[in-house]
PLY file of the C-alpha trace (Angstrom):
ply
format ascii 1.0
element vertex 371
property float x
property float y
property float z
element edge 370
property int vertex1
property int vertex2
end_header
5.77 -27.21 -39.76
6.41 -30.54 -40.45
5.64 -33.35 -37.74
8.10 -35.98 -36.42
8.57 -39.40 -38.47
7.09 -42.19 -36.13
9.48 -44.20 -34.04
10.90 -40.49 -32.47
11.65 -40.74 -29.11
9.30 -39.09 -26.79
9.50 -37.56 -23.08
7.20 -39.60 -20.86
4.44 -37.47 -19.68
2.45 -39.62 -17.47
1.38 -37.47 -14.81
1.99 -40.29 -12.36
4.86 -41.47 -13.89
8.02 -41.46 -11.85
11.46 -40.10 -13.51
13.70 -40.21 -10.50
15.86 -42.80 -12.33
16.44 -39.83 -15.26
14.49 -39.18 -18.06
12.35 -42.23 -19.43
12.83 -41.77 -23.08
10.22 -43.87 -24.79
9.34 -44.54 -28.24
6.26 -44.22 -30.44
5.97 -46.99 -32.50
4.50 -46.96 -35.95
3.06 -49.89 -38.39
6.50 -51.76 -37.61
8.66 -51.93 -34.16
11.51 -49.67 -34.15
14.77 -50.50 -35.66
17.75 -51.84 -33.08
19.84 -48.88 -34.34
17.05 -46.39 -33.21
16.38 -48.37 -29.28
20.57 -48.19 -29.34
20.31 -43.99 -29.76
17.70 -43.98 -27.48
19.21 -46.20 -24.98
22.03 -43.38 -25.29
20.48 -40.22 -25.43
18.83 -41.70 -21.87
22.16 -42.58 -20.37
23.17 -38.78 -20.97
19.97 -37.25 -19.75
20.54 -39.03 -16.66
24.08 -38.00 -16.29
23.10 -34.39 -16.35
21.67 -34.34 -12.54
23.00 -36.39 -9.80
21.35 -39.38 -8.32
20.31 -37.32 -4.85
19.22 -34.48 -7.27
16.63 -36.72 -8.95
15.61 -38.54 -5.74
14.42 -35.44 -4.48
12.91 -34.59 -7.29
11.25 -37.73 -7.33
9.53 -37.54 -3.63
8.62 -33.81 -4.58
6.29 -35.10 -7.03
4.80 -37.67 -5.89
4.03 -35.45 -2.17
2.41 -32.86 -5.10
0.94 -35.42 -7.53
-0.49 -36.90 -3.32
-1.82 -33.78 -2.32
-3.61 -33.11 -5.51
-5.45 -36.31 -5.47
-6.06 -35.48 -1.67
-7.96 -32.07 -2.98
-9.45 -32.80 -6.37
-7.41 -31.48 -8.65
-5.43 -32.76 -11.82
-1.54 -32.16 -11.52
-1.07 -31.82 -15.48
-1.36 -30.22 -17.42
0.88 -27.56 -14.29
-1.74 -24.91 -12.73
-0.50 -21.88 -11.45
-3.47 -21.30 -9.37
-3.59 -25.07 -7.91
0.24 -25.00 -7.05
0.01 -21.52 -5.18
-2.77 -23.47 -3.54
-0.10 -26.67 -2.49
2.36 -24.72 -1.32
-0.03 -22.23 0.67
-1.26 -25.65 2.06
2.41 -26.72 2.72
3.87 -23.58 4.50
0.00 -23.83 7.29
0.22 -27.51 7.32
-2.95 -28.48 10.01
-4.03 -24.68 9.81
-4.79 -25.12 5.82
-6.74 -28.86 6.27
-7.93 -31.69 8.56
-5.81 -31.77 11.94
-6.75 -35.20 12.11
-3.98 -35.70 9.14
-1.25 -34.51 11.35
0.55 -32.48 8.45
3.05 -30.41 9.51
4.37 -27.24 7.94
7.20 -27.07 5.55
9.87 -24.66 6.29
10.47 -22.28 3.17
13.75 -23.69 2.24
11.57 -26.84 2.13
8.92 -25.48 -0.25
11.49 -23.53 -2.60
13.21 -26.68 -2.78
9.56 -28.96 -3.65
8.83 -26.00 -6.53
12.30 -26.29 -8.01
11.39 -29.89 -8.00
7.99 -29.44 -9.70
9.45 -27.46 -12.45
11.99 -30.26 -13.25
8.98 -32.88 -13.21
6.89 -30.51 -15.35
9.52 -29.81 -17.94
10.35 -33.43 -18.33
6.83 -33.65 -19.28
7.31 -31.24 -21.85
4.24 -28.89 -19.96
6.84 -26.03 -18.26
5.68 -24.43 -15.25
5.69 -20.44 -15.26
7.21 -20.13 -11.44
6.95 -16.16 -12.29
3.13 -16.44 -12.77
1.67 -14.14 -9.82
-0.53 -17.03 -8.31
2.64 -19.10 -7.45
5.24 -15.68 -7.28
2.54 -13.68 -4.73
1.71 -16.71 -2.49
5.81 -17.25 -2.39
6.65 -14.24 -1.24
4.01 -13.63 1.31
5.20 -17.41 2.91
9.05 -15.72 2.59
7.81 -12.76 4.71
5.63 -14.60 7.26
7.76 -17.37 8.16
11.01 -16.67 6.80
13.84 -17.06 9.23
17.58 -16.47 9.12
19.63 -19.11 7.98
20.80 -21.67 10.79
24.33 -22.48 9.62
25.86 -25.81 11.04
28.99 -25.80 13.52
32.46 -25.62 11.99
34.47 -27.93 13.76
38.02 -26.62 14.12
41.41 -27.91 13.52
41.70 -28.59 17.20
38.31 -29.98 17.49
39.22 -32.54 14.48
41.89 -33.53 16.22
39.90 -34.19 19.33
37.35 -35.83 17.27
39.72 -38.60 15.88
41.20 -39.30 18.99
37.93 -41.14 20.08
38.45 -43.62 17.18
39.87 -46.98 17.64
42.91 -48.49 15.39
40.46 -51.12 13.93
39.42 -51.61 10.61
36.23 -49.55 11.61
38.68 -46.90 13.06
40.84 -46.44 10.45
38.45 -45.69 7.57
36.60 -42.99 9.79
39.38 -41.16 10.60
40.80 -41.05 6.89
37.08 -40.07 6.10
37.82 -37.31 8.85
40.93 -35.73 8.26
40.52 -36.01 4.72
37.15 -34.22 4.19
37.94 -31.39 6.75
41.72 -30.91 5.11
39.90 -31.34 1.57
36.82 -28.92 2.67
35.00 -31.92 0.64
30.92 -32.46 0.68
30.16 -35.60 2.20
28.63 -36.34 -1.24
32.19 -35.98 -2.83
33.84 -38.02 0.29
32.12 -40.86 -0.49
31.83 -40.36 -4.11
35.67 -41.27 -4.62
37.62 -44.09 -6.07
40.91 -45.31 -5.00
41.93 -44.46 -9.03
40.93 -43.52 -12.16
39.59 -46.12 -14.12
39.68 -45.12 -17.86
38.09 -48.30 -19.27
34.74 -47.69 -17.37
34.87 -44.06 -18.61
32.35 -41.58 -17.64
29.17 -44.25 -17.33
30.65 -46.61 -14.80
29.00 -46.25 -11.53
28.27 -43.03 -8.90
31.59 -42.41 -8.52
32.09 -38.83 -7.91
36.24 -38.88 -8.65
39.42 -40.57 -7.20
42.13 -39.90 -5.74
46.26 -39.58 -6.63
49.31 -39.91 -3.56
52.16 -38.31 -4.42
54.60 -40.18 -1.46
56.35 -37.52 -0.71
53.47 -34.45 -0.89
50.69 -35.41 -0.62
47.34 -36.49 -2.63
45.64 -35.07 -5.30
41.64 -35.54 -5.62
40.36 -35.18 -8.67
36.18 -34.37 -8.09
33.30 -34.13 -10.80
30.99 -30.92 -9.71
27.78 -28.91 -11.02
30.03 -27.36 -13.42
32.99 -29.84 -13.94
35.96 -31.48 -13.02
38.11 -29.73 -10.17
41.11 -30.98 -8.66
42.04 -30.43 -4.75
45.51 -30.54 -3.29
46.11 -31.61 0.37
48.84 -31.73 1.44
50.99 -34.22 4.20
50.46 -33.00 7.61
52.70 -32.34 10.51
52.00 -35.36 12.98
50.68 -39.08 11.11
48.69 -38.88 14.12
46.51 -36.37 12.22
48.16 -36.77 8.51
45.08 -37.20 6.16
47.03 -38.69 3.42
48.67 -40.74 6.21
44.96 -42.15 7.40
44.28 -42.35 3.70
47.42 -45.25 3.46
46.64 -46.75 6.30
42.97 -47.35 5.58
43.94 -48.33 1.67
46.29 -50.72 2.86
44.60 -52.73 5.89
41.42 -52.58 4.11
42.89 -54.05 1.19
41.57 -51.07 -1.42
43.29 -52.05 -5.02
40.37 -50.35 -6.86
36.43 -49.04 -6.83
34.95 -46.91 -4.36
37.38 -45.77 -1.84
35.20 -45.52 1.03
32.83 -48.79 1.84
30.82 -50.52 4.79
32.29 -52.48 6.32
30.98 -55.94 8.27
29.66 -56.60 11.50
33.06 -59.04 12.33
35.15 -55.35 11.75
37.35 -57.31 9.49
35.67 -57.75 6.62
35.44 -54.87 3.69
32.28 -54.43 1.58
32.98 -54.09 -2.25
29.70 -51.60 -1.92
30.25 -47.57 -1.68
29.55 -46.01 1.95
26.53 -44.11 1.99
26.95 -40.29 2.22
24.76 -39.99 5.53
27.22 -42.23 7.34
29.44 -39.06 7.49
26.69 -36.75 8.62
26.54 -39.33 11.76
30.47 -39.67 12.05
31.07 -36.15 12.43
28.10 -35.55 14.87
29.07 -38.96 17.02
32.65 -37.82 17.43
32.03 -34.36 17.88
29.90 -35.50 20.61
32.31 -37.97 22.05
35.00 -35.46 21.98
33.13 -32.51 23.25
32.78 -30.06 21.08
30.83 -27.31 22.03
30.61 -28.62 25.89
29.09 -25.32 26.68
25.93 -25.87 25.07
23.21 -28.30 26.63
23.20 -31.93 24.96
20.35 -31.73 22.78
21.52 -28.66 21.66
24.54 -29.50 20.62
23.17 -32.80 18.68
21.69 -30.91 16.21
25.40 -28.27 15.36
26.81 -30.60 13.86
26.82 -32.48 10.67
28.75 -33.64 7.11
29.02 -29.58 6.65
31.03 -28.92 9.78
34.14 -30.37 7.87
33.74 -27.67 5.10
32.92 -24.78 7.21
35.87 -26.12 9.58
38.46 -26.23 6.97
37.00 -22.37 5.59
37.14 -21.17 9.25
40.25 -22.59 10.45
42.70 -22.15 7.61
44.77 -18.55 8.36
45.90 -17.84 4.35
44.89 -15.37 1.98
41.33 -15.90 1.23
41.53 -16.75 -2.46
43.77 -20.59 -1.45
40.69 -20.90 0.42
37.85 -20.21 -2.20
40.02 -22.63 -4.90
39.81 -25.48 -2.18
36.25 -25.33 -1.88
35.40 -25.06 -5.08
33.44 -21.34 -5.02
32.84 -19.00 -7.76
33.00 -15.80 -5.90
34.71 -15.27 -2.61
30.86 -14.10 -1.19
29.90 -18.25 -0.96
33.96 -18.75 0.78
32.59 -16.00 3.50
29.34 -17.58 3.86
31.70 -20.76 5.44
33.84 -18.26 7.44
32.28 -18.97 10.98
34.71 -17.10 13.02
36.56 -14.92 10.47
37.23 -11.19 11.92
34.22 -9.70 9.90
35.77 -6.06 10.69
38.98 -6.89 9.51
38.93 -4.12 6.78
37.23 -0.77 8.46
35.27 1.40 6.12
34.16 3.68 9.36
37.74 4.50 10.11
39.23 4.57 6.13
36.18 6.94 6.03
38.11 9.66 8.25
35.89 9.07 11.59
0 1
1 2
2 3
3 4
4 5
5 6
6 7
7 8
8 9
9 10
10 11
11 12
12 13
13 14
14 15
15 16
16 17
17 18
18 19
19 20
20 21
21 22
22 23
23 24
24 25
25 26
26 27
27 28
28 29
29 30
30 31
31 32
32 33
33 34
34 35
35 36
36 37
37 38
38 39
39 40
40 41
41 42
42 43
43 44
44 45
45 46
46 47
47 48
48 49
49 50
50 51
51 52
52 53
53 54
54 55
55 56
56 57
57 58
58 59
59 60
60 61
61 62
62 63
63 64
64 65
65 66
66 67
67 68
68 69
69 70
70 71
71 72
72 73
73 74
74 75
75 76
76 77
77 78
78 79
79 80
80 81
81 82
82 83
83 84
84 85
85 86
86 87
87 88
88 89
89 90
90 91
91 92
92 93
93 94
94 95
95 96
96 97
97 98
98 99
99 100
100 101
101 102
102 103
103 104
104 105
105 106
106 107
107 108
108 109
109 110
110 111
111 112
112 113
113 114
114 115
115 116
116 117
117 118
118 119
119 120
120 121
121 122
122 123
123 124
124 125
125 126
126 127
127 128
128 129
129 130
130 131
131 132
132 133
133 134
134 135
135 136
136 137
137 138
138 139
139 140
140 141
141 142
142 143
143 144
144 145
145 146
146 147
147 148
148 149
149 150
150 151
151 152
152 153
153 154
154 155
155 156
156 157
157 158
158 159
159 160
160 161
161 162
162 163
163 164
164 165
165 166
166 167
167 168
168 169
169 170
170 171
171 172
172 173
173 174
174 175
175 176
176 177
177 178
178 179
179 180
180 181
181 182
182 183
183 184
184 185
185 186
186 187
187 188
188 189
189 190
190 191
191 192
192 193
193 194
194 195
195 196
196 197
197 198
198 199
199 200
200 201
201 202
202 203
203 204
204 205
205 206
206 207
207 208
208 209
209 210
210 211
211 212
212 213
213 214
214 215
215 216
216 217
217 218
218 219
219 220
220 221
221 222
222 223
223 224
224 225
225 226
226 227
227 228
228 229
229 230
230 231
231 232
232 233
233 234
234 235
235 236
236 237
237 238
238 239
239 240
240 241
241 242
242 243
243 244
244 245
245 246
246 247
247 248
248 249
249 250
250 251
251 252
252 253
253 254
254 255
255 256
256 257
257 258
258 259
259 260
260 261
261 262
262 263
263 264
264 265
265 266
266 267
267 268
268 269
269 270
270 271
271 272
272 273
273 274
274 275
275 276
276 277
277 278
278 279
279 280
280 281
281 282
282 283
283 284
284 285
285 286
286 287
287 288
288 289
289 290
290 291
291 292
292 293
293 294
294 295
295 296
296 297
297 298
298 299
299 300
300 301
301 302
302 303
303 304
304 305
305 306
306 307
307 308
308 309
309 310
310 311
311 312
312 313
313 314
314 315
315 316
316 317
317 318
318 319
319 320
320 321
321 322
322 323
323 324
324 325
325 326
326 327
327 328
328 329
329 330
330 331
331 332
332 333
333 334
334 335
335 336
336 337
337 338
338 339
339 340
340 341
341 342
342 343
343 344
344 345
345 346
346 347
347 348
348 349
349 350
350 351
351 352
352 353
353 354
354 355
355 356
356 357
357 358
358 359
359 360
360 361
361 362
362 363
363 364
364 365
365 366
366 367
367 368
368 369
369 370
């Protein structure tokens, strides 16, 4: 076999080295620098690797290193080239937290969602460093599954707020600037059963001269005056487009709030959704961070009283940028398949999965059965 010419471009594999910003392609020079035309395909082949996970995606990967690459240095060990024995090791240490080290470090234990999420993380830093990591290997696959059956819990799904509950929720809103972009952020990601990542992902409009490369834009949106809007949302696997519709009232009308807010804030292009100043008249040319929506929904849930029932504190932690989804899943009464196409699922399993109060015994097997 043959080896590479000099100058070809290389995966970084610096065990320290930090590839949260995408893959580092670097090159190997030779006797002479390498050519312009050869930094120009490299400066390309980067801007693709990046593209291929989103920026949250590689900031978690990013801390999940560098909490391994930490603990390792903690212990002794080398994190490359990947160890199957040393990472059952981390994330035995991870799921007893004080129990596997010094309580005087005050390390608490990861939750197993936590440390399936660190080794999927781990694998993506190992492979970039061209060293893959055998997750099947029975040091890392027996310590998993032992952490899976001693502290593995049922999943804790987040409230779905309702369509009564969303319209209780923007009712604590003002009519200022402020006011009006929260409840178009509201009524458009429950109608849209949007992420919050998608939500604040959008543009007012497409933008064909900055292509593909331009920013984090997630997709944009389309108002048909008369119908409604059409967003148009890049996914894992590819572009989707969601319809919603014009509502009944322009009291709770999400393409309605969607005018209003484009219009008083002045929106001719970029990111649809942006911060906005501590005057409340001024609008930020900067996207709106994705968490703000995590806090709107909880804060107005709150305010409006969602789930009065429950105790305070408890109800603080039901709600969050998911409630909108699950809300839309749970609240809409049509055939099941409108609902799975909104959302964006491949099977209707995941649509269930979002179903908080759908009758589960809808279709009876015990009484089809004969008994």
């Amino acid at each position: 076999m043959q080896n590479p010419p000099a100058n070809t471009p290389k995966i970084n594999d610096s065990a320290d080295g930090d590839l949260s910003s995408g893959v580092d392609l670097l090159i190997e020079t030779g006797a002479s620098p390498p050519s312009a035309r050869l930094e120009a395909l490299v400066a390309t082949a980067t801007a693709y690797a990046n593209a291929a996970s989103s920026e949250n995606t590689r900031d978690a990967y990013a801390k999940d290193w560098r909490h391994f690459t930490a603990w390792c240095r903690r212990e002794g060990f080398e994190p490359l080239p990947p160890s199957s024995q040393v990472i059952g090791l981390y994330i035995g240490a991870c799921a007893a937290g004080n129990a596997a080290g010094d309580p005087k470090r005050g390390i608490p234990a990861l939750s197993v969602a936590t440390i399936e999420r660190r080794l999927s993380g781990l694998a993506w830093n190992f492979t970039q460093r061209g060293q893959p990591m055998d997750r099947s290997d029975r040091h890392i696959a027996t310590v998993l599954a032992g952490i899976r059956r001693k502290h593995g819990t049922a999943p804790r799904q987040k409230e779905a707020v309702l369509g009564d509950d969303i319209k209780a929720m923007v009712n604590t809103l003002g009519h200022d600037l402020r006011g009006l972009r929260d409840r178009a952020i509201l009524l458009l990601g429950f109608a849209g059963g949007l992420r919050r990542s998608e939500i604040v992902g959008l543009d007012v409009a497409r933008d064909d001269h900055l292509d593909g490369n331009h920013s984090d834009g997630r997709g944009w949106i389309e108002i048909f005056p008369n119908q409604g809007v059409l967003v148009t949302l890049r996914g894992k696997t590819g572009w989707r487009q969601v319809e919603v519709g014009r509502g009944a009232s322009d009291q709770t009308c999400p393409v309605f709030a969607l005018e209003s807010w484009i219009r008083f804030g002045r929106i001719a292009r970029g990111p649809l959704f942006r911060r906005i100043f501590k005057d409340n008249k001024t609008v930020d040319v900067e996207r709106l961070s994705d968490k703000h929506v995590a806090r709107l929904v909880k804060q107005t849930a709150l305010a409006a009283g969602v789930r009065s029932d429950l105790p305070e504190g408890e109800r603080a932690l039901l709600f969050s940028g998911h409630s909108l989804r699950a809300g839309l899943a749970s609240s809409a009464d049509i055939e099941e398949r409108y609902v799975q196409k909104q959302l964006g699922h491949a099977s209707a399993e995941m649509t269930r999965k979002y179903q908080r109060r759908r009758d589960r015994f809808r279709t009876n097997l015990t009484k089809a059965s004969g008994l």
